[in-house]
C-alpha positions in Angstrom: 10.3 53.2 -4.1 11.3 50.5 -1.5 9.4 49.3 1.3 9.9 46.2 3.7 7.0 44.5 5.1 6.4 41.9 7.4 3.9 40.0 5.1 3.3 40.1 1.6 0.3 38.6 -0.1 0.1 38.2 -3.7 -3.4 38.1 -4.9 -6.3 39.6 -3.6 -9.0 36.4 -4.1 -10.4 34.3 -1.6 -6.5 33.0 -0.4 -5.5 36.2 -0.3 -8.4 38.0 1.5 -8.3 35.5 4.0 -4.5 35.9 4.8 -4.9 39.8 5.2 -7.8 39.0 7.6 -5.1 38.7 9.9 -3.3 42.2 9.4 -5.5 44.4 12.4 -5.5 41.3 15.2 -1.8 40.4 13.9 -0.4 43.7 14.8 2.6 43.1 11.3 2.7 45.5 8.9 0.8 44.0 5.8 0.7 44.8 2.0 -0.9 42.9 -0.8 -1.2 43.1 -4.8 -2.9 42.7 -7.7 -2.9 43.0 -11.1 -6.7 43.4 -11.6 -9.2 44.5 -9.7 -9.3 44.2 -6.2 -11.0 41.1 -5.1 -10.2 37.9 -7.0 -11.8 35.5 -9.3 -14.8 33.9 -7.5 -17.2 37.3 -6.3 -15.9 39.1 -9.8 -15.8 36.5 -12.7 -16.3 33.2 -11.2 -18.9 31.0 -8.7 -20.7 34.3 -7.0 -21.6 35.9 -10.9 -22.0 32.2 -11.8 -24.5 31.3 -9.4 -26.6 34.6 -9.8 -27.1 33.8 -13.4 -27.7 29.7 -12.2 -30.6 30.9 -10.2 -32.5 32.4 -12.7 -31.9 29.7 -15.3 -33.8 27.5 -12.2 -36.4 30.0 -11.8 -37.0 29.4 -15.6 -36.7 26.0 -15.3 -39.2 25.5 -12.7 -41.8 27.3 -14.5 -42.2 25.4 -17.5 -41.5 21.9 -15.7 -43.9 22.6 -13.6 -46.5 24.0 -16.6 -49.8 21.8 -16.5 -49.3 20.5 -12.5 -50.2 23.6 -10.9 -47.8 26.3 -11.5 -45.9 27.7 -14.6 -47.0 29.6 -17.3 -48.5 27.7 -20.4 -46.3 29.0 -22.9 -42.7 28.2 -22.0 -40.6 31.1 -20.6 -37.0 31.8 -21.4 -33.9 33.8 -19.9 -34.3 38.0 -20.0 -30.7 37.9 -20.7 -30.1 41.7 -21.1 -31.5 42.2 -17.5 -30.0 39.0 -16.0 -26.5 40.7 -16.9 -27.8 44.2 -14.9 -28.6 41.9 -12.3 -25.5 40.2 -12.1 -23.6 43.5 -12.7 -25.0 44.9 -9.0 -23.1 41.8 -7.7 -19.6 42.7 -9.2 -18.9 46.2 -9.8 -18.9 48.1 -6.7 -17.1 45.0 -5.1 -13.5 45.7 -5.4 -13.7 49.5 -4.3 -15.1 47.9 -0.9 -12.4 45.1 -0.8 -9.6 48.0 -1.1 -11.7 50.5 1.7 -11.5 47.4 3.6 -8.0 47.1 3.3 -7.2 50.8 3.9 -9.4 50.6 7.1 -7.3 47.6 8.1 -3.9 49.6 7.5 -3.1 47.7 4.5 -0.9 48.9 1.8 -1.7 48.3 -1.5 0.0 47.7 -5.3 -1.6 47.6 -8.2 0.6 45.3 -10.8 2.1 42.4 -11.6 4.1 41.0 -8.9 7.6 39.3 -9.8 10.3 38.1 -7.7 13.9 39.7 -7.5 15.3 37.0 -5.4 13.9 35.3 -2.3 12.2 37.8 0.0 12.1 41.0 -2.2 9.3 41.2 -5.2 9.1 44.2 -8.2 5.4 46.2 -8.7 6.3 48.3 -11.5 8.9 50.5 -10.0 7.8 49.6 -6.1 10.7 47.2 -4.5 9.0 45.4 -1.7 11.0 43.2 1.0 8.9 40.9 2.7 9.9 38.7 5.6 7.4 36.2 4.4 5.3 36.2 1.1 2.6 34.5 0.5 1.3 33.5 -3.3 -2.2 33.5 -3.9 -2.3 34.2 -7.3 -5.6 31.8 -8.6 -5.7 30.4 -11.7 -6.9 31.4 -15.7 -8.7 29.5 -18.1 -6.1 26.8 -19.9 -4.9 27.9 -23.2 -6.4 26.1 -26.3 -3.7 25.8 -28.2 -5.4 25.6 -31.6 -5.1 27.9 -34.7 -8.1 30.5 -34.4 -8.2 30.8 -30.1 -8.4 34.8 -30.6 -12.7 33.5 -31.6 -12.7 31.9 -28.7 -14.2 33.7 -25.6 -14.1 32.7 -21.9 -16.1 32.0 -19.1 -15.4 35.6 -17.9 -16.5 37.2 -21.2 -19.7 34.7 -21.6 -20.8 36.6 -18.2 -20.2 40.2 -19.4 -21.7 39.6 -22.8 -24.7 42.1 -23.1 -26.8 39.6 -26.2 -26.7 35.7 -26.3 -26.7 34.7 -29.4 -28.5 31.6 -31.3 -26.2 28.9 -31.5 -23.5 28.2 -29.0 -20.2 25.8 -28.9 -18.4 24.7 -25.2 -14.9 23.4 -26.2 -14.5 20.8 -23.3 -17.0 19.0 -20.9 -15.9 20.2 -17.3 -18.2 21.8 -15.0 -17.8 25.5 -16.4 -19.1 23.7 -19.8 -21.7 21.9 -18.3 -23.0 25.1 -16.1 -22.5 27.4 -18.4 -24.4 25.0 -21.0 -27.5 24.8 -18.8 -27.7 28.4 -18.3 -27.6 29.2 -22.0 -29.8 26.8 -23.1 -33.0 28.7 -20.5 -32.1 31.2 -22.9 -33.7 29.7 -25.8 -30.0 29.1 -27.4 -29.4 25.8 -29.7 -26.2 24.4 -27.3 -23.5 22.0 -27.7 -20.5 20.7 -26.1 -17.3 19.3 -27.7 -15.3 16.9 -25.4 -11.9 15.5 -26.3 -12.4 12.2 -24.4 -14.7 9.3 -23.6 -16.7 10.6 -20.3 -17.0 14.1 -19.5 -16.8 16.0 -16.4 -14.2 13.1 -15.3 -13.1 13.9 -11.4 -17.4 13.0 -10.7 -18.9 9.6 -10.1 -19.1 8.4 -13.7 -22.6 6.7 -12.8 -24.1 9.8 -11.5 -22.3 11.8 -14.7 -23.8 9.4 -17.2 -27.3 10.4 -15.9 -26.9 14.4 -15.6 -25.7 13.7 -19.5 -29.0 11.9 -20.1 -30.9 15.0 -18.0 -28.6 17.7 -20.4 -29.5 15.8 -23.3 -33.0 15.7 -22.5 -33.2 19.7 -21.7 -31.6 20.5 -25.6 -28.4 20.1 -24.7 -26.0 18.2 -27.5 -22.9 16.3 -25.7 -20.6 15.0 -28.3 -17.6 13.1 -27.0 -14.0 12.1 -27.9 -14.5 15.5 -30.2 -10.8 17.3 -29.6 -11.4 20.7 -31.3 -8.4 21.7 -33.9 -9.1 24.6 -34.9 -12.2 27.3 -34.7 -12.3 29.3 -38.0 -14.2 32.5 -38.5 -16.6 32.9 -41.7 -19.0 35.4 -42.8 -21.4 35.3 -40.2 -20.3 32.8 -38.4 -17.7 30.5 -36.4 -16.6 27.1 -37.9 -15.5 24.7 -35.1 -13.7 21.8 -36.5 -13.0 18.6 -34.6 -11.4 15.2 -34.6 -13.2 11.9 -34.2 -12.2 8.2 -35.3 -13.9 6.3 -37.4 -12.9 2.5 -38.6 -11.1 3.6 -41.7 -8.9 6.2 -39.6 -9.3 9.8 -38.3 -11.7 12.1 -39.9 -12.8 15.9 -39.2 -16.2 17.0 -38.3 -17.1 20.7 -38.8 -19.6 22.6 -36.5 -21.6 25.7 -36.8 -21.8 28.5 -34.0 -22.5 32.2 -33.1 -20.0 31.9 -30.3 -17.7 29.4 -29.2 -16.6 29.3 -25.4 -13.5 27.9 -23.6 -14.4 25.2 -21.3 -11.8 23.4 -21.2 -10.5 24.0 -17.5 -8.3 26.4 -15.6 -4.7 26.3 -14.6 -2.4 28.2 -12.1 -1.6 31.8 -13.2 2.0 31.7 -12.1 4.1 31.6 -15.1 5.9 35.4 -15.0 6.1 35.2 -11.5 9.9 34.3 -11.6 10.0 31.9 -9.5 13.0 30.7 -9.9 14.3 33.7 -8.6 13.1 33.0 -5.2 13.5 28.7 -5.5 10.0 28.4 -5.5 9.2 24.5 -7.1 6.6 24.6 -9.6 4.9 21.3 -11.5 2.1 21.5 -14.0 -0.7 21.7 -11.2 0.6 24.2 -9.2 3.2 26.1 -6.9 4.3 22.8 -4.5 3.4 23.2 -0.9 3.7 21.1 2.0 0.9 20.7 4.4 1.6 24.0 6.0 1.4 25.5 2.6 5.1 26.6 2.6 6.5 26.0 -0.4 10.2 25.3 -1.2 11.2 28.7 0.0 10.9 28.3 4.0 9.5 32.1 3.7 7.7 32.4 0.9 3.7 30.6 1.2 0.6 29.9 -1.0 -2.5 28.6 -1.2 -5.4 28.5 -3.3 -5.6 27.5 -7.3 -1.9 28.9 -7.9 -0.9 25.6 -5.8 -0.7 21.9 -6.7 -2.6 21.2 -3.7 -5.9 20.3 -3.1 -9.1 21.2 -5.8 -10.0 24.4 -7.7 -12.8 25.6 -5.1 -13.3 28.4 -2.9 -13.8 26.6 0.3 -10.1 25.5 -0.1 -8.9 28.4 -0.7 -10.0 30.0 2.6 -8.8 26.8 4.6 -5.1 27.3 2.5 -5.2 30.8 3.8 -6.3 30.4 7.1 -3.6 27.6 7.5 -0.9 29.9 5.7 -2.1 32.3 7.8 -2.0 30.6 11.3 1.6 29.2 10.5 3.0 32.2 8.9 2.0 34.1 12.0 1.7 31.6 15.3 4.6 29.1 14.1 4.1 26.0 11.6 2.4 24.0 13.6 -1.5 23.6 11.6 -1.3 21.3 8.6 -4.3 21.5 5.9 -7.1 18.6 5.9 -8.9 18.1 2.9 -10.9 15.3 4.2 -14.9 16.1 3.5 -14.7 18.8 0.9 -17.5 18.8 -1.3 -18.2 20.3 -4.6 -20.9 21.4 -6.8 -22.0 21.3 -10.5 -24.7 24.0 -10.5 -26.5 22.4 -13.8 -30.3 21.4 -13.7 -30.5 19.5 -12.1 -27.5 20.0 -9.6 -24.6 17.7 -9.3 -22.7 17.3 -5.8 -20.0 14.8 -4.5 -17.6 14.5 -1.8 -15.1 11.9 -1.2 -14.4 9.0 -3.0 -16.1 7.0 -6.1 -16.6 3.8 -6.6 -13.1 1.5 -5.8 -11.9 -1.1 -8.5 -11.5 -3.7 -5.4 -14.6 -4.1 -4.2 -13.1 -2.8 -0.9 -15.9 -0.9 0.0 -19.7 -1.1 -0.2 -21.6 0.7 -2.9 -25.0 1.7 -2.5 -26.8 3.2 -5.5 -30.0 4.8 -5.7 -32.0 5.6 -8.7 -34.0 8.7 -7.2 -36.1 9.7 -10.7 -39.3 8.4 -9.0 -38.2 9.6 -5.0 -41.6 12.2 -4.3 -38.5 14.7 -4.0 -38.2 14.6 -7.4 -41.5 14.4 -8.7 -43.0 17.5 -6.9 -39.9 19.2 -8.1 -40.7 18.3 -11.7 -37.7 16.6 -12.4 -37.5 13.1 -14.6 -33.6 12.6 -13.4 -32.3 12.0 -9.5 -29.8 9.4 -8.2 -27.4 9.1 -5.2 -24.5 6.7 -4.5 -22.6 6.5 -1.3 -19.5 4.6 -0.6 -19.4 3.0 2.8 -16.4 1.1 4.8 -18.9 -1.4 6.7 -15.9 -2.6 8.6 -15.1 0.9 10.0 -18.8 2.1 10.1 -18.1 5.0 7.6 -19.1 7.1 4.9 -16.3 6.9 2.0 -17.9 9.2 -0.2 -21.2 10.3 -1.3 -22.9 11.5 -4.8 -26.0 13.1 -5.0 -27.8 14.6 -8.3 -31.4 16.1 -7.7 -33.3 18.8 -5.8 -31.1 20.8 -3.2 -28.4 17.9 -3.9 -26.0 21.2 -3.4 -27.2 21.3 0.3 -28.0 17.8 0.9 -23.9 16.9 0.3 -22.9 19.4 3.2 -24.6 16.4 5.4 -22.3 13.7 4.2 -19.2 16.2 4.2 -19.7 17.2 8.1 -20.0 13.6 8.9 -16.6 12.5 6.9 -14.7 15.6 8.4 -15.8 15.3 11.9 -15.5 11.5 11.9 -19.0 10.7 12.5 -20.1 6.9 11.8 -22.7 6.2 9.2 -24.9 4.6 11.8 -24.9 8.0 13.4 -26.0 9.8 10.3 -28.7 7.3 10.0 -30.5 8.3 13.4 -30.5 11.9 12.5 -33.7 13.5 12.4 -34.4 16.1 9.6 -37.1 18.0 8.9 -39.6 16.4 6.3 -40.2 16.5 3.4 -36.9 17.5 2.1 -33.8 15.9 0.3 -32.2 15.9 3.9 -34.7 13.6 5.0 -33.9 11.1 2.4 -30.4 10.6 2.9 -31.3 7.4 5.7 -32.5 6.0 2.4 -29.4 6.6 0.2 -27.7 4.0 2.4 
């Protein structure tokens, strides 16, 4: 069958949802495709699922930190795995039926497949030929390949979440964030934990300061961190996985060989683009991503994308909706928005939580750097937690905030502070005269700086 559309969106995630937000009030004729289920990475398999099973590894948490100082149990409790997954499940699976009723309400057509381009405004759905006078990618991204002989015992992220028994003794093969969270969460389960990191300092696009002392706060929760260990190779034995890794020592490499139940790929995600064909349409690709400009048109004057199939901006949900709403507004009312990615900020949903926005520390001194060691802040210590800090980067010349890193209670919510202030502008002598309600983490932040 052939059809011709006015827009074409490839991808129903975040991107994509929020470019076929446009379809009723545009008045175009709209279709859109997928090659899973309708409604993309982040509410199925990704920060929504994630963050429903981060919650109750807090609730956990709190209990037995708390044990002895007025609340908690006095034996220590652990994850109810089994109904934590039921829980999570009511979350995920009736979601994509309501994402496509959704579309159908907004006259949508839709394609279940994989998408591929004929040339540069027509793309193949199984047998479907569908013309497009603009298309816009929104693809996401997968978790990176490995590369090592034995991957096939290696699960993902996606099948930690749907894994119905946790078992005793679990490997994360590399120390980003979906590591480090998913690390936290299995060790409330009672699990023995460990991550294997092929360089020096883990989780390496954070403020290394504030990184070094979530590692001390992981460590101190059961949590094994072993770094510059590049995995080779993951063998299966009787019962069990063998995980072997490289490490120097002064007489020359050598191999270390580790024990697990399950072994999990941590080791980052990359843009899920490579059978799209692009070069049938001239759509530039590099190892991060579809290139865009700043209207998120990419080499192809018709043809769009945005989100984590794109070598622009990070791997986070919030971007995608501004790439879509920008891909959206140009694709539509003319190019005439460009995408701003000043005052993003982003999360690592460990215990405790990890947040940043802007920029670290600068080798020139250009900047002022203001660090706090919040371990002893009352914030912390009715909380129960033995590890806080914040560090924010000032221009004193300008009267601005830089960037800011916060780990600690609510440090998730206290971050959306700083980012407003960077995006709108604000001076850090303004943020210092605002009045928040106290006690809370928000009421700190005149002391962070």
């Amino acid at each position: 069958m052939e059809k011709e559309y006015d827009i074409i969106i490839v991808g129903t995630g975040t991107a994509g949802r929020t470019m076929a937000g446009r379809a009723e009030s545009s008045g175009l004729k709209f279709a859109i495709i997928d090659s899973r289920e309708y409604g993309g990475t982040c509410p199925l398999r990704g920060c929504d699922p994630k963050k429903v099973l981060s919650s109750a590894s807090e609730a956990v948490d709190w209990n037995n930190r708390l044990a002895g100082k007025g609340a908690g149990a006095e034996k220590p409790i652990k994850i109810d795995w089994r109904s934590l997954i039921r829980f999570k499940r009511t979350f995920t699976e009736g979601y994509p039926n309501e994402v496509e009723k959704m579309f159908a309400n907004m006259g949508i057509d839709m394609y279940h497949g994989r998408a591929q381009f004929e040339n540069g405004n027509t793309v193949l759905v199984g047998k479907d030929r569908l013309k497009g006078k603009y298309i816009f990618l929104a693809t996401g991204s997968k978790p990176r390949e490995l590369k090592i002989p034995g991957e096939e015992y290696v699960i993902t992220s996606e099948e930690f979440m749907e894994t119905e028994e946790l078992p005793e003794r679990i490997i994360f093969i590399g120390g980003g964030y979906v590591s480090f969270e998913f690390a936290h969460i299995a060790r409330r389960t009672g699990a023995e934990v460990s991550i294997l990191h092929r360089s020096e300092k883990p989780l390496g696009t954070f403020d290394s300061d504030i990184v070094d002392m979530l590692v001390r706060a992981s460590e101190a929760a059961g949590i094994k961190i072993l770094t510059n260990r590049p995995v080779v190779a993951v063998e299966k034995g009787n019962e069990e996985f063998l995980v072997r890794a490289g490490y120097k020592t002064e007489t020359g490499p050598e191999t270390q060989v580790f024990k697990a139940d399950m072994v999990v790929n941590g080791a980052g995600r990359v843009p899920d683009i490579e059978d799209l064909r692009l070069e049938n349409a001239g759509v530039k690709a590099g190892k991060k991503g579809i290139v865009v400009d700043k209207h998120m048109r990419t080499s192809n004057p018709n043809v769009y994308a945005g989100g984590d199939c794109t070598a622009e901006g990070i791997q986070l949900t919030p971007v995608a909706t501004l790439q879509g709403e920008v891909a959206a507004s140009n694709i539509i009312d003319g190019n005439e928005v460009e995408a701003s990615y000043t005052g993003i900020p982003s999360a690592v949903f460990t215990i405790p939580v990890l947040a940043s926005v802007g920029s670290s520390e600068t080798k020139d001194n250009k900047y002022k750097v203001v660090f706090r060691d919040r371990s002893k802040w009352s914030t912390t210590r009715r909380s129960g937690l033995e590890f806080a800090a914040s560090k924010v980067i000032l221009d004193e010349e300008k009267d601005r905030i830089v960037g800011a890193h916060i780990l600690g209670p609510n440090a998730e919510e206290a971050i959306n502070v700083f980012a407003m202030a960077m995006r709108l502008g604000l001076r850090a002598s303004d943020l210092k005269k605002m009045i928040f309600t106290y006690p809370t983490t928000c009421s700190d932040i005149r002391y962070m700086f």
